[in-house]
Structure formats: C-alpha cells, structure tokens
PyMOL commands that place a pseudoatom at each C-alpha (Angstrom):
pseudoatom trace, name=CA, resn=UNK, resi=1, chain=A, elem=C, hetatm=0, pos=[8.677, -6.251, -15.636]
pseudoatom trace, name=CA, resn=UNK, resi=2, chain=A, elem=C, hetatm=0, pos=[8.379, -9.690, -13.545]
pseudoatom trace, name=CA, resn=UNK, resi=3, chain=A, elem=C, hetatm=0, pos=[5.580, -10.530, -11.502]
pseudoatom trace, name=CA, resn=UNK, resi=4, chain=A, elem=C, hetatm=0, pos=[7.659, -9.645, -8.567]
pseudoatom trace, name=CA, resn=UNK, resi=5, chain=A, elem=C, hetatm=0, pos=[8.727, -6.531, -8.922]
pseudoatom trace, name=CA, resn=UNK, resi=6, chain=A, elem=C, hetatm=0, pos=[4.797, -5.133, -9.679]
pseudoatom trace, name=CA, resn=UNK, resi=7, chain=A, elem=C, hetatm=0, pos=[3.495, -6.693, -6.682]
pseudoatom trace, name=CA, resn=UNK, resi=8, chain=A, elem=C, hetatm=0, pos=[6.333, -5.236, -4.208]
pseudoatom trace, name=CA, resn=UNK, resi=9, chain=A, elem=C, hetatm=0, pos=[6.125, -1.915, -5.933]
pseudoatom trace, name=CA, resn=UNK, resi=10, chain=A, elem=C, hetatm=0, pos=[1.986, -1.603, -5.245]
pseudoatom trace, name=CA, resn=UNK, resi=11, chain=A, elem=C, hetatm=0, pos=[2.962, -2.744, -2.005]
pseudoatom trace, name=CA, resn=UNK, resi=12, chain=A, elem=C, hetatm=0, pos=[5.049, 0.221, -1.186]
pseudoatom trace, name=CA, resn=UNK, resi=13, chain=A, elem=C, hetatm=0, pos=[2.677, 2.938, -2.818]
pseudoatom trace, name=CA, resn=UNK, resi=14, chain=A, elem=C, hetatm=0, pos=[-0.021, 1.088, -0.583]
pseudoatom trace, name=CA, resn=UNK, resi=15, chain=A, elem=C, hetatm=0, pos=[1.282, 1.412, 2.325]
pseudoatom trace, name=CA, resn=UNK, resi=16, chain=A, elem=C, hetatm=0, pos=[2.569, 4.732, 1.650]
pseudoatom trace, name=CA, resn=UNK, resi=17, chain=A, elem=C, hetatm=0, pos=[-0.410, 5.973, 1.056]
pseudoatom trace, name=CA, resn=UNK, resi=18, chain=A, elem=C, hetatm=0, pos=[-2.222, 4.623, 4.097]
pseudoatom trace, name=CA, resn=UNK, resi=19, chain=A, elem=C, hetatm=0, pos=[0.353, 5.571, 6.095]
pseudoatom trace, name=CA, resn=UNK, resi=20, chain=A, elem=C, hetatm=0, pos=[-0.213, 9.097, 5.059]
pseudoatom trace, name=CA, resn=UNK, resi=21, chain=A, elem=C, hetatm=0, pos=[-3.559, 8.922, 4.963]
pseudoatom trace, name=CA, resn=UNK, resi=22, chain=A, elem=C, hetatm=0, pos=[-3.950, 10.212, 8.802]
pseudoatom trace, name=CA, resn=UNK, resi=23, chain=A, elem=C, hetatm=0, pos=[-2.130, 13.442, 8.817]
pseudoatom trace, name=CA, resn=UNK, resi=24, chain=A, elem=C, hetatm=0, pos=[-5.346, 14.657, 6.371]
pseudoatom trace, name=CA, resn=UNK, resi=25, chain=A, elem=C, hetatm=0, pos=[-7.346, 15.084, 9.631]
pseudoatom trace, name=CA, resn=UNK, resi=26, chain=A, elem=C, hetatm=0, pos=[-4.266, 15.798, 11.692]
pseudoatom trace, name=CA, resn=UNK, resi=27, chain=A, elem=C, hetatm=0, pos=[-2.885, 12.470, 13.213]
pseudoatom trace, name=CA, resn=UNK, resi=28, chain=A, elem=C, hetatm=0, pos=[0.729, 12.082, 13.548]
pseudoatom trace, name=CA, resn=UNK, resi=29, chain=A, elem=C, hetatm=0, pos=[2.646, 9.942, 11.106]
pseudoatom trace, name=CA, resn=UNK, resi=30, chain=A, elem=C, hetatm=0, pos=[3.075, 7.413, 14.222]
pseudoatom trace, name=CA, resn=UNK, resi=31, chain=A, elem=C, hetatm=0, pos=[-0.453, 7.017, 15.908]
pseudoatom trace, name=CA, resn=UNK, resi=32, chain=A, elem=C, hetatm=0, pos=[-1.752, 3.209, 15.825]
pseudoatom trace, name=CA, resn=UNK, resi=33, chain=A, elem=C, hetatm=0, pos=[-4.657, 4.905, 12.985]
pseudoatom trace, name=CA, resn=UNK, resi=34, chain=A, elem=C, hetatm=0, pos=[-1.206, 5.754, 10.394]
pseudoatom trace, name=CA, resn=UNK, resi=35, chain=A, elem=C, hetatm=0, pos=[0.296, 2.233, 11.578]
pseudoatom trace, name=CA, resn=UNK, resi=36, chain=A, elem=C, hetatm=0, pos=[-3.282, 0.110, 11.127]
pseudoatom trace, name=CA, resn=UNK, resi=37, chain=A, elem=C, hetatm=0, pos=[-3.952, 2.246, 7.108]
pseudoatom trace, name=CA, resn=UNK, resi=38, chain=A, elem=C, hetatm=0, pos=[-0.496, 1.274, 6.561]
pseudoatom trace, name=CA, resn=UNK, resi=39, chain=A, elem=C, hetatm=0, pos=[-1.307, -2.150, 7.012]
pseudoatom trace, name=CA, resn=UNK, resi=40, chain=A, elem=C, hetatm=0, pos=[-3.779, -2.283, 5.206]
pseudoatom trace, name=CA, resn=UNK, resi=41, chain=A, elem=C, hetatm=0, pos=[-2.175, -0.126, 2.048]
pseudoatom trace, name=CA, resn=UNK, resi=42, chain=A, elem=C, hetatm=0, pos=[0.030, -3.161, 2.102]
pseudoatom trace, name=CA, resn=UNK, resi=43, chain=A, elem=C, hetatm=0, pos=[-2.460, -5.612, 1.438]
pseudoatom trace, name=CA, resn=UNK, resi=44, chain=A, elem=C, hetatm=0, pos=[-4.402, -3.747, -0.571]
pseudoatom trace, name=CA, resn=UNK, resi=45, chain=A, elem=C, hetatm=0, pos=[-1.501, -2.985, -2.344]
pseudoatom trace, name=CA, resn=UNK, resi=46, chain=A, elem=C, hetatm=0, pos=[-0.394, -6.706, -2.389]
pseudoatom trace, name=CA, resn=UNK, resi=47, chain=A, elem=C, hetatm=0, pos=[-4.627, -7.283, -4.166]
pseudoatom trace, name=CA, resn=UNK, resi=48, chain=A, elem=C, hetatm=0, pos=[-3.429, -5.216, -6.894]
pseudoatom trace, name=CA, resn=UNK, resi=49, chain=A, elem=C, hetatm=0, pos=[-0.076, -5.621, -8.274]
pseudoatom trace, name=CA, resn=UNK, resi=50, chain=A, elem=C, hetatm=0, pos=[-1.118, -9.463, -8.223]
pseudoatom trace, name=CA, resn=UNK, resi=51, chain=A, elem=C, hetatm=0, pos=[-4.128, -8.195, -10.037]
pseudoatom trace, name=CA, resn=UNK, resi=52, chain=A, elem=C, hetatm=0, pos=[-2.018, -6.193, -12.650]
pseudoatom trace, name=CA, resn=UNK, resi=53, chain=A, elem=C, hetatm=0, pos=[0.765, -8.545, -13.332]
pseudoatom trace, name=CA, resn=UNK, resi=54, chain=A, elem=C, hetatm=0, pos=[-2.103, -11.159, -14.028]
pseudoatom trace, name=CA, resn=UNK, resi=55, chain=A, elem=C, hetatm=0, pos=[-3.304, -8.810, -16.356]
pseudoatom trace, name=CA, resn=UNK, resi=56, chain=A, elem=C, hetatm=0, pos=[-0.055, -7.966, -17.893]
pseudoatom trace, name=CA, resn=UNK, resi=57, chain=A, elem=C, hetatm=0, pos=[0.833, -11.237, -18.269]
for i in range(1, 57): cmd.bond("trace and resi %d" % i, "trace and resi %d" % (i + 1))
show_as sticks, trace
zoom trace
C-alpha cells in the first residue's frame, strides 16, 4: 500500500471519529464542537498515517 493511500485513509477515520466524538455528550453532528474535533481528527489523522507508512516503509 503507497504512502498515499495510508495517510488519506487515517485521515478519514480521524476525522470521522472527531466528528462523532460530540454526539457522546449529546451535541448534534453539526455544532462548531463536531466541526472543530473533526478538524482536528484530520490532522491527527494526517500525524499518523505519515507515521505508519514511515514505519512500513
């Protein structure tokens, strides 16, 4: 698997995830709180798949 295709795949389960994140204490999928965590799912997302695929090779 390419270098690529890790990092955009982390990206979406990142940003998935913090988008989701909000509705555990009862936010809506669209308040700024859901649209800020999926921001930063992104990037944190982003910090690992480069992190893995360095790994992997």
């Amino acid at each position: 698997m390419s270098r690529k295709t890790i990092i955009w795949i982390t990206l979406a389960i990142g940003s998935t995830v913090g988008g989701m994140l909000p509705t555990l204490w009862g936010d809506s999928f669209i308040s700024m709180t859901s649209i800020f965590l999926t921001a930063v799912g992104g990037f944190v997302g982003i910090y690992v798949g480069f992190k893995v695929s360095e790994f992997i090779g």
